[in-house]
Structures are given as C-alpha cells and as structure tokens.
MARKOLTI-531145 format. One line per 4 residues: number of its first residue (from 0); for each residue x, y, z of C-alpha. Coordinates in steps of 0.02 Angstrom, whole numbers. Example, Ala and Ser with C-alpha at 12.3 -4.5 7.8 and 13.67 -1.06 7.14 Angstrom:
! residues 2
0	615 -225 390 ~ 684 -53 357 $
! end
This chain:
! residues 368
0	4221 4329 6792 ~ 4245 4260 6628 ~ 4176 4074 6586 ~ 4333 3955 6552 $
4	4367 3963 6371 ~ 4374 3802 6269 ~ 4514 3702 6224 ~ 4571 3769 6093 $
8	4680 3712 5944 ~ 4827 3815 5893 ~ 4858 3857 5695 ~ 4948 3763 5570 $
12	4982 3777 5409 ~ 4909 3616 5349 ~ 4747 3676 5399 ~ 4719 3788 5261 $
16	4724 3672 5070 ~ 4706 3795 4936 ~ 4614 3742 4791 ~ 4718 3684 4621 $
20	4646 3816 4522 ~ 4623 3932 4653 ~ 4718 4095 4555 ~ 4611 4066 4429 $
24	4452 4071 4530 ~ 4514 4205 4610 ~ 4536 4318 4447 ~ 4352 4261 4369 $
28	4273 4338 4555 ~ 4362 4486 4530 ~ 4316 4509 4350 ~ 4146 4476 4394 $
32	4141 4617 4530 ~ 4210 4735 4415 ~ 4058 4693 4305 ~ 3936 4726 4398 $
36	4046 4882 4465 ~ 4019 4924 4289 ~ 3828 4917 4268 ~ 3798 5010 4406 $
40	3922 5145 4372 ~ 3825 5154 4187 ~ 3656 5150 4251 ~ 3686 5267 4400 $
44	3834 5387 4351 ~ 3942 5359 4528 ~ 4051 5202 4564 ~ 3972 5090 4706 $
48	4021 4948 4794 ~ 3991 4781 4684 ~ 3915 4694 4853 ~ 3850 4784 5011 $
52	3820 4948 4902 ~ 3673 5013 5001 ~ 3718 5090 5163 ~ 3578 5095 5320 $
56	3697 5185 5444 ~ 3868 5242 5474 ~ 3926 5276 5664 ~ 4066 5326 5770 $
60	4099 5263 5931 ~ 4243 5171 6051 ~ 4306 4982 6052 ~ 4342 4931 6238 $
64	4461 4769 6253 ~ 4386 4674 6413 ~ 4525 4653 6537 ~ 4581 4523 6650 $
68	4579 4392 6454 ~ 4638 4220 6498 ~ 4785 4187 6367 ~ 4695 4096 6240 $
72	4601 4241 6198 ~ 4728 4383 6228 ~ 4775 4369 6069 ~ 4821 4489 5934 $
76	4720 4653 5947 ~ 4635 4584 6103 ~ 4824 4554 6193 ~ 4814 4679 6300 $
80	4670 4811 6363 ~ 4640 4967 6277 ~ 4528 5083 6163 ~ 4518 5120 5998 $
84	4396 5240 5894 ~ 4275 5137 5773 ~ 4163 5181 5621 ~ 4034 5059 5607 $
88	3931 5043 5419 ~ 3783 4933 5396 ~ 3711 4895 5233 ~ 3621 4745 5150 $
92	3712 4631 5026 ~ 3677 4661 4827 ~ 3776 4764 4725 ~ 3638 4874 4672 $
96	3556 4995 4780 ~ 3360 4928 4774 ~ 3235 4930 4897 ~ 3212 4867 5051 $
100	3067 4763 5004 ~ 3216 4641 4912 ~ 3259 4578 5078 ~ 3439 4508 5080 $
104	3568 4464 5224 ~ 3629 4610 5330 ~ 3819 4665 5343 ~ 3912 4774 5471 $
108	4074 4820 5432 ~ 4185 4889 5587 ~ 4333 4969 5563 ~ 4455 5009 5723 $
112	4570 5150 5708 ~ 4756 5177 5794 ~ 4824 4976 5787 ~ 4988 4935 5815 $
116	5084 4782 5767 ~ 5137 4671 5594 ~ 5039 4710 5461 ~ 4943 4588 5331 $
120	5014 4599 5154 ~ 4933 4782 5076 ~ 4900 4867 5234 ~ 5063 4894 5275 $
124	5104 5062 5341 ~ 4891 5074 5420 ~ 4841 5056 5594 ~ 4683 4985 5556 $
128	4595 4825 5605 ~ 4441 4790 5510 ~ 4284 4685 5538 ~ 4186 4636 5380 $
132	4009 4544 5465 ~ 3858 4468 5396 ~ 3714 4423 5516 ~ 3740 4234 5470 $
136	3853 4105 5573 ~ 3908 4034 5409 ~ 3945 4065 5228 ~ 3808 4027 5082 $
140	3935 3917 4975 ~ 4075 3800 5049 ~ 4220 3848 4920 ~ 4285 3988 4831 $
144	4234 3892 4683 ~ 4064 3894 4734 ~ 4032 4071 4793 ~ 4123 4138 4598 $
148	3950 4018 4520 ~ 3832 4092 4651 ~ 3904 4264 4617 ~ 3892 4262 4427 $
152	3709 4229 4448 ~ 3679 4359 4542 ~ 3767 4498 4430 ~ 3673 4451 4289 $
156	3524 4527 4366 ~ 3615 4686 4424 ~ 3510 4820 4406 ~ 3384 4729 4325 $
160	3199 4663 4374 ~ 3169 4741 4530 ~ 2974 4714 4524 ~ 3025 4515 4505 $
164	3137 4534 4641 ~ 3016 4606 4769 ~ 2893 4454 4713 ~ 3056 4327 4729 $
168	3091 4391 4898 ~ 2918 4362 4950 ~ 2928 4199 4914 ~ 3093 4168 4989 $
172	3042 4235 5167 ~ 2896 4111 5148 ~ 3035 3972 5124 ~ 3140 4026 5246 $
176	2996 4024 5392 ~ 2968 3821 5344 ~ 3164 3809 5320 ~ 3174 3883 5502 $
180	3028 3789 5584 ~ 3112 3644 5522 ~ 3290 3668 5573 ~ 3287 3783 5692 $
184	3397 3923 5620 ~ 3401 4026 5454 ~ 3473 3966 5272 ~ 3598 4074 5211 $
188	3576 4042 5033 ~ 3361 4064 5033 ~ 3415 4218 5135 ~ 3532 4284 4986 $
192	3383 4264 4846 ~ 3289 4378 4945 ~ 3229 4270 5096 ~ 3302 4364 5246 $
196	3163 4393 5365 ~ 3098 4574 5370 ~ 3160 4630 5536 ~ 3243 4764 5621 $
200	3438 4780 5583 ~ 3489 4822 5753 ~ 3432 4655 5820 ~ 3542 4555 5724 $
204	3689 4476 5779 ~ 3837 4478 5644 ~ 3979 4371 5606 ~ 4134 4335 5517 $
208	4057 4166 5442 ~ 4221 4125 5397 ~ 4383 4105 5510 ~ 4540 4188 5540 $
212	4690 4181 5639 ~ 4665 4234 5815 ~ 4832 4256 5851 ~ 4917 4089 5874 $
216	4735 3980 5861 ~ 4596 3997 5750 ~ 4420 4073 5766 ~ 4267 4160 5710 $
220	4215 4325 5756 ~ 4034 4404 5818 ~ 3957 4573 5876 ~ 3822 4538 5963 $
224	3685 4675 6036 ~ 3723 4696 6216 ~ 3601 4839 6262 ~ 3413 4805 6326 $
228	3357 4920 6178 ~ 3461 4829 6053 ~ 3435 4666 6114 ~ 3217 4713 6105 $
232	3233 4736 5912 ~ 3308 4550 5881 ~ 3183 4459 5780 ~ 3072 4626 5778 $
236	2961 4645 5621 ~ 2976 4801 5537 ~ 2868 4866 5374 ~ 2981 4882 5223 $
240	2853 4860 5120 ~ 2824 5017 5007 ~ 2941 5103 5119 ~ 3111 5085 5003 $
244	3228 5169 5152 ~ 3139 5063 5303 ~ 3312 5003 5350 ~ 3393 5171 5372 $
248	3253 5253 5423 ~ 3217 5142 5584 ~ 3422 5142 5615 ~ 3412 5339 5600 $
252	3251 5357 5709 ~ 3358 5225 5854 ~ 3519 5334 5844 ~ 3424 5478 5882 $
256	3364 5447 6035 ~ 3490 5307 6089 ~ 3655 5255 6103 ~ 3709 5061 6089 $
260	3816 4931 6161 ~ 3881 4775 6056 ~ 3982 4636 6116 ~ 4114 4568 6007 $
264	4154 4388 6033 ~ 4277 4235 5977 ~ 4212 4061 5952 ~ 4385 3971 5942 $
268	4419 3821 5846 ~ 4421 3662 5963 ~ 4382 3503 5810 ~ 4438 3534 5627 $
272	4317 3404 5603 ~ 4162 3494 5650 ~ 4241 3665 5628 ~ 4327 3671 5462 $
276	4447 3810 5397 ~ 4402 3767 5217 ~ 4198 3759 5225 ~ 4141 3910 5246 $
280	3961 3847 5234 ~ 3977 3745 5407 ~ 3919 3791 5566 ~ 4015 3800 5712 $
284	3919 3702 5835 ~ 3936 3827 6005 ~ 3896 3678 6130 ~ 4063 3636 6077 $
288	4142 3792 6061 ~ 4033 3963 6122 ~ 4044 4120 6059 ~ 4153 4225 6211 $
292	4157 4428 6230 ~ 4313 4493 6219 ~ 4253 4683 6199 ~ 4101 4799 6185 $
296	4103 4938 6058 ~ 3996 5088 6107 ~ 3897 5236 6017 ~ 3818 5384 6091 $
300	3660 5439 6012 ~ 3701 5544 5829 ~ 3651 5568 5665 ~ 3655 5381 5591 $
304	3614 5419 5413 ~ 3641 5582 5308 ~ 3700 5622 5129 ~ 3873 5693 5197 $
308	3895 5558 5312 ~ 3866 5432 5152 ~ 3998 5543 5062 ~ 4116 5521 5190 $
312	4111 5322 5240 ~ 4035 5255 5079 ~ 4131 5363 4953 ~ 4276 5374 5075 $
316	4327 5232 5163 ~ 4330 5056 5137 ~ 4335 4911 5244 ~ 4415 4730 5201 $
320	4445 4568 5321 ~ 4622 4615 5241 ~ 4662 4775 5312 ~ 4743 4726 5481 $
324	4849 4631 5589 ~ 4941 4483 5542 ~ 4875 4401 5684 ~ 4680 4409 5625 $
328	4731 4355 5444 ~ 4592 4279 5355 ~ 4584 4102 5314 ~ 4499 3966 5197 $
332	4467 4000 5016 ~ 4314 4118 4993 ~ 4445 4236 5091 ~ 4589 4207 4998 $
336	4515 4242 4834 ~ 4415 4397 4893 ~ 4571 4477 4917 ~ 4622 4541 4764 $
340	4417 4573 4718 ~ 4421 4698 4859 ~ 4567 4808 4834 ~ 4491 4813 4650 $
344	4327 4878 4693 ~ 4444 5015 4803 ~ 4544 5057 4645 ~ 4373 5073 4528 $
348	4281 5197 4669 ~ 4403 5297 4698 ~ 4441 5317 4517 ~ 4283 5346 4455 $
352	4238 5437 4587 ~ 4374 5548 4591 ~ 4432 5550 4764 ~ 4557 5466 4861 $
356	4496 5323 4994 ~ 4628 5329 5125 ~ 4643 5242 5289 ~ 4592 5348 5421 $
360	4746 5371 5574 ~ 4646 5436 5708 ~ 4470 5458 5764 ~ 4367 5527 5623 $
364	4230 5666 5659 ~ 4083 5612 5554 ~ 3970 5752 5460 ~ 3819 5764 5581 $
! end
C-alpha cells in the first residue's frame, strides 16, 4: 500500500524565468565542452565524453512501473504499468579519464528502451526515456550562469596535474567529513574538487538534482538501492588508493556474483518557495515532500565491465535528460542550456570516432 503522496503543485509556465542572456550562456558551455572534448581527443587519440568520460559499469536489465499509482504520480512514463528494457552506465564526473584516487561525484545514467508517446524537441522519432543521475540531491551551482564559471575552471586542468589532483582530493574528503559533521549531509561543490568520500558506488543513491515535468506537476527523480546487498555497500569504504580501476573493479567483482534491485522515486514539488525550479543548488526538504517509488529496475548477475561492452555503451550510445517524453521535460536553467552542449558532444564522438551513435529500439544484448 502506497503512503499518500503529497500535495502536489501542478506546472506552469511562470515557474520557469529564463535568464536575459541565457543563449549566450548557453553557447560559451557548449564551446567550453567542445574544448575540453578537444584536449582529450589530442592527448588520447579517441573522442570521449567532455564530463562523465570514465565508465565503472554498463548493465542490462528491466524497468517495472509499480501498479495500483495514485494519479498524481501516474504520470507520463509511469501512467500506466509496464516494462521496459534498460542499460544502466555509471561513471564519475570529469572529462578526463584519471584515477580513482581523484575522487569526484558519481553519475548513473539510465536509459529505458520501447517508450511511447510525444516526444521532446530532437528525439523525435525515439522511444527512449532517459535518466541522467548524480549521487547528490542538488546541483553544485544555482544558475546556468554559474555552472558555465565552475565549468571553465575545471577544463583548464583537463588532462593536466593529476599528481596535484590526487593531493587536492585528499584534502577535499578531509573537508567534506567536517562539512558533513557539521551539516549533516555532503557539499556538492567540495565533492566536485575531488572531495567525494571514497566509498563503494553501488551504495549510492542518485538523483536528477534538478527538476522536470512529471507529467502535469513538477518533480525530482531518484534510484535508490533496494536490495540487502546494495543497500550494505552505502557509505562502505573502499581502497582506491593506488588501485586506478577500484570503481569498476568492485562493480565488476558485485555483478558477478549478484544481481540488484533499485527503486526509482519522485519527490514532487509541493512549495516553489522551498523547492525552486530555477536553483538547482537547493535542497528539496523531504519532510515536506519525500522521495516515493514508482518502479524498481532489475539486473541479473553479468559481466559489468569489459572492453567490448565499453565499445558498445560508451562509444555507442548516449544518454541526455533530453531524449524522452514531453512529459519528463527538463526544467530550470542549468537544463536548458545543457541542451545544445549535449547533442554536441554526440556530434564530436561519433565523428571522431567514426561510428554512428543511434538510439537503440529494442532490448540491446550487451557483449559479455
């Protein structure tokens, strides 16, 4: 029996205020991507993604819509019940593929296959829905604006420094353990200069940290662990430490043996006051609004990590908060500006890399 959802607001336009110079903004990110696109094509001879380039595991498994969904969150691609065939990716966020020493935030990226309905702008003609998550409940900057400064930091150090990185991120975890004794929860910014706690990837939960429609209201997404052994590895320390792979190694060594279970929830928008479209960087308090399950996505045990497997989901596919249903169109300005910066980094791998990166129609068969 499901909990009584929250009451919810529904969307309007005036919600969303785009920023004056918001094109603008939007061209310099994309620019910038391409940049570091650029140095890391030079330096490594094969086009990568200019964020989340390093992959830790690629699965295949089944998205279950929960049935019996009051109306406030049938919504969209959780109207009705069903199943769909998923590929699942995690990584870690910088453009360049370093080791896991350099701790950074954590991404998943789910992509559900065989979608029906009204298609966002670009994916017309797809049946795709995907989920782009980062195991943070919110953003790192507040504004588009924002995020383009942060970002042009970070590519100037693109494949550059690793040794001061390593001793950076060592620092940062330091910072974040007395910024989380203090408040209570993570800070997404120490976490992106390296201060993301060196734990296992399978115990984190991952979210949208930015909203979206959810049909006719608005909300954030999750995937949450829902297994005992997934849900034994959340805040688990693992040695990355002079082990540059620890990440995919410890996913690979899981998937082995195991399969998984994740829920994926909706924390809907109930106060625009305390849960703004246009600050990415605040919170969603969940006494107010909670975080709901609205379907479980399931793996059996595989191969999580191999060089074929890489060719086919890193080289092969790519996965964008824009590729999907009308209904789950993203919202505030970090998303609106990202846009265009992700169907260029599409355009630049599959050019450089000379293959095409087409969305998949049915259920893929991964290489084992």
């Amino acid at each position: 029996m499901l909990n009584q959802p929250p009451l919810a607001l529904r969307y309007d336009p005036s919600v969303e205020e785009p920023e004056t110079d918001e094109a603008e903004t939007g061209q310099a990110l994309t620019e910038t991507m391409h940049k570091i696109s650029e140095t890391t094509l030079a330096h490594g001879g094969h086009a990568i993604r200019s964020v989340h380039a390093k992959s830790h595991g690629m699965l295949e498994g089944e998205l279950e819509i929960t049935e019996g969904l009051p109306t406030v969150l049938a919504q969209g691609l959780f109207a009705k019940p069903g199943r769909y065939p998923v590929v699942i990716r995690f990584s870690t966020l910088p453009g360049d593929i370093l080791d896991d020493s350099v701790s950074t935030p954590r991404g998943l990226a789910v992509k559900i296959i065989g979608v029906d309905g009204t298609r966002l702008n670009g994916s017309e003609g797809d049946v795709t829905q995907d989920l782009v998550l980062v195991n943070g409940p919110a953003f790192g900057t507040p504004n588009a604006k924002a995020f383009l400064a942060n970002l042009k930091l970070l590519a100037a150090t693109t494949d550059k420094i690793e040794g001061v990185k390593k001793v950076m991120s060592a620092a940062m975890r330091g910072m974040q353990h007395l910024v989380e004794a203090t408040t209570g929860h993570d800070n997404a910014t120490v976490a992106t200069l390296g201060g993301q706690p060196e734990t296992h990837i399978l115990g984190e939960t991952f979210y949208s940290q930015v909203p979206l429609l959810y049909g006719d209201y608005i909300a954030k997404v999750a995937v949450a662990p829902a297994t005992p052994e997934l849900k034994a590895l959340t805040k688990a320390p693992l040695q990355v430490n002079g082990v540059p792979n620890a990440l995919r190694e410890a996913v690979v060594e899981f998937f082995a043996q195991n399969g998984g279970v994740w829920e994926v929830q909706v924390q809907l928008c109930t106060d625009l006051h305390d849960m703004p479209v246009e600050n990415a960087a605040k919170i969603w308090d969940e006494d107010k609004s909670p975080y709901i399950p609205v379907a479980t996505i399931r793996v059996e045990p595989q191969t999580a990590w191999s060089e074929a497997r890489s060719a086919a989901v890193d080289d092969g596919m790519s996965f964008s908060p824009w590729h999907g249903l009308a209904a789950h169109r993203p919202l505030g300005s970090i998303m609106r500006v990202r846009k265009q910066a992700y169907e260029m980094g599409k355009r630049f791998r599959a050019e450089h890399n000379g293959r095409m990166i087409e969305e998949p129609r049915q259920a893929p068969s991964l290489p084992s």
